[in-house]
N, C-alpha and C positions, 0 to 999 in steps of 0.2 A: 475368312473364318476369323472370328473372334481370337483373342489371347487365352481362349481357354482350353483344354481337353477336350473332347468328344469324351460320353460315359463309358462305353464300349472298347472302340478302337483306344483309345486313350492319344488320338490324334491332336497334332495342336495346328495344323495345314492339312488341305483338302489333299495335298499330293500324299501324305499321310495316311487317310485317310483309304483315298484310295488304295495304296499299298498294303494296307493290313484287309480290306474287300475282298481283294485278287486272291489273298491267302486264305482266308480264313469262311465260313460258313454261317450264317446266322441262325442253323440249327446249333449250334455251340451254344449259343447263348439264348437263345430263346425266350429262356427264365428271367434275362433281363430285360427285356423287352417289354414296352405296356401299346395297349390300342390309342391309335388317333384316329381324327373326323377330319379334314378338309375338305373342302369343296372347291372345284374345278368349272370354271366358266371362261368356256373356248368359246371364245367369238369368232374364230374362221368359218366360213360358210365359201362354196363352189358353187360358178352359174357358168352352165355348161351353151355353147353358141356352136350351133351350125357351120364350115367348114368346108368350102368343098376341097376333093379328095385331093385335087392338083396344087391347090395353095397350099394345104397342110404339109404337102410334101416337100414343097419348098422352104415353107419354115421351119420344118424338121432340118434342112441340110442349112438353111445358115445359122440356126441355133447350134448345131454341132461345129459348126467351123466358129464359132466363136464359144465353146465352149462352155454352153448354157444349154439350160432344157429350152422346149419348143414354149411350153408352157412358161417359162419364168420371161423368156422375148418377147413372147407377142402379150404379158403383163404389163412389160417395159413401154413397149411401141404403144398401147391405149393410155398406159398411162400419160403419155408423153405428147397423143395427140389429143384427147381428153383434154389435159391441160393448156394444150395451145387455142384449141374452141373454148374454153372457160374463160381464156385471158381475150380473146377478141372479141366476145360477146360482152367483155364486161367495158369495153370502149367504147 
């Protein structure tokens, strides 16, 4: 955060910030408030693959014993073998 105030909060740190949030209502102030436009361009997209039912379940119990979703592992593991077929093909 900038060296300056927030208009509102009169915060000068996001932890400030947040502290006066916790407390207070933006129906309080409402009158101060003006409309903004931004635009949000998510580039995440899901490609969903077939599965059978007994390997899922195995990667479900080693992604829990390591502490990860099943989903963010077996991200890991293509990414990782992906990468290893990219780097042999390019010998």
């Amino acid at each position: 955060m900038a060296n300056t105030k927030t208009s509102i909060s009169q915060a000068s740190s996001y932890a400030e910030a947040g502290e006066y949030w916790d407390n207070h209502d933006v129906g309080e102030v409402w009158e101060q408030t003006e409309a903004v436009h931004f635009d949000v361009d998510i580039k995440s997209s899901r490609t969903y693959f077939a599965i059978e039912a007994s390997l899922s379940e195995k990667l479900r119990k080693v992604a829990k014993q390591q502490g990860v979703s099943a989903e963010t592992l077996l991200n890991l593991w293509l990414q990782e073998r992906v990468g290893q077929e990219q780097r042999e093909s390019a010998t």
